[in-house]
C-alpha positions as CSV (number, residue, x, y, z in Angstrom):
1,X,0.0,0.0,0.0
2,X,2.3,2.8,0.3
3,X,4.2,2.3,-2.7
4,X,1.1,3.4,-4.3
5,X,2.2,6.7,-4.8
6,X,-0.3,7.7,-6.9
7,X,-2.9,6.5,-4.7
8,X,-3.8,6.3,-0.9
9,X,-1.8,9.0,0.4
10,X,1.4,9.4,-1.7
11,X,4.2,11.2,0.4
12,X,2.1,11.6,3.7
13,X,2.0,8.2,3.7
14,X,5.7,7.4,4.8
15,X,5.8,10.6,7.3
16,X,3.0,8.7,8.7
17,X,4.7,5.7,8.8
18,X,7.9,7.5,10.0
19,X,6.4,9.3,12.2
20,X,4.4,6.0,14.0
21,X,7.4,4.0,14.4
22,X,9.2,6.5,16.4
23,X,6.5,7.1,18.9
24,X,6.1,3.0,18.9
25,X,9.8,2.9,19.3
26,X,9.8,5.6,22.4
27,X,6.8,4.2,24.0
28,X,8.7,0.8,24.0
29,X,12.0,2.6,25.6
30,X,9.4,3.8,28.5
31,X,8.1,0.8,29.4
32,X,11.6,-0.8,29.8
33,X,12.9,1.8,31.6
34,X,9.9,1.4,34.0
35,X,10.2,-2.0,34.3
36,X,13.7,-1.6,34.9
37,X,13.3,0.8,38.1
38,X,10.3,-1.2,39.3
39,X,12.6,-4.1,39.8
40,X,15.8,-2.2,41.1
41,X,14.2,0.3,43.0
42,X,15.4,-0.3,46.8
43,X,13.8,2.8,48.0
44,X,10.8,3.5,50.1
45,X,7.4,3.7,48.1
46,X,5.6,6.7,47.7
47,X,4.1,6.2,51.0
48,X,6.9,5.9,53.1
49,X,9.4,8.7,54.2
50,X,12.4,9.3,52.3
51,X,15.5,7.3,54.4
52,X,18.1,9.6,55.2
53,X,21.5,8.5,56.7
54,X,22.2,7.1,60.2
55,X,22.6,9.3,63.0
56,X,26.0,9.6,65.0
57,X,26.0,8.1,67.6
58,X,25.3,9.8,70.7
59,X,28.8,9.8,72.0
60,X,30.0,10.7,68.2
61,X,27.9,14.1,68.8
62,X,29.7,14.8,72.3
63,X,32.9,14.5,70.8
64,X,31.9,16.8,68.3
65,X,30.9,19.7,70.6
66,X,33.6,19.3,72.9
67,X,35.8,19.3,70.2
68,X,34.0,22.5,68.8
69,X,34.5,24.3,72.4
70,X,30.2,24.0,73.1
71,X,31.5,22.3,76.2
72,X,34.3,22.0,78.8
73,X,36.0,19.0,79.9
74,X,34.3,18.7,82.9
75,X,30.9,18.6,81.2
76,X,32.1,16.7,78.8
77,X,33.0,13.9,80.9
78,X,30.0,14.2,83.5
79,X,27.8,13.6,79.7
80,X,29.9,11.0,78.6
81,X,29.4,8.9,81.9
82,X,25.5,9.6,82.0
83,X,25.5,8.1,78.4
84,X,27.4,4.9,79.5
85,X,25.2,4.1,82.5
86,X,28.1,5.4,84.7
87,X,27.4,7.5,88.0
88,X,27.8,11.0,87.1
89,X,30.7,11.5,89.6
90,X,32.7,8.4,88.9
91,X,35.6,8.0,86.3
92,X,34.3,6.6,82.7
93,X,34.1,3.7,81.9
């Protein structure tokens, strides 16, 4: 049919054609693509909260402001020992 150039649709005919085989083409690529993330995706659904990273630990975040000068020594210490279950006035453990 659409070497009939004469007839049924002449030049129109292959832009048509053209024209159909890209958007079958593309709508192909889009399904693959979505099957592809479907079966890697590892995230949370769009439901769920985005995960973020893990927290420091507590004692990570002391460190960190008594290494910034937020707190003294003294503090520092007293903090440390209330985190490991430690009377506040005895030595760390």
């Amino acid at each position: 049919m659409l070497c009939w150039y004469g007839r049924h649709g002449g030049g129109w005919a292959w832009l048509a054609m053209s024209v159909s085989i890209f958007l079958f083409l593309a709508l192909l690529f889009v399904i693959a693509l979505l099957i592809v993330r479907a079966l890697g995706h590892s995230g949370p659904g769009p439901d769920e909260p985005p995960r973020t990273r893990r927290a420091p630990a507590p004692e990570q975040i002391l460190a960190e402001r008594y290494a910034r000068g937020e707190i003294d020594e003294e503090e520092y210490r007293r903090r440390l020992a209330t985190l490991r279950g430690a009377p506040p006035g005895g030595p760390p453990s």
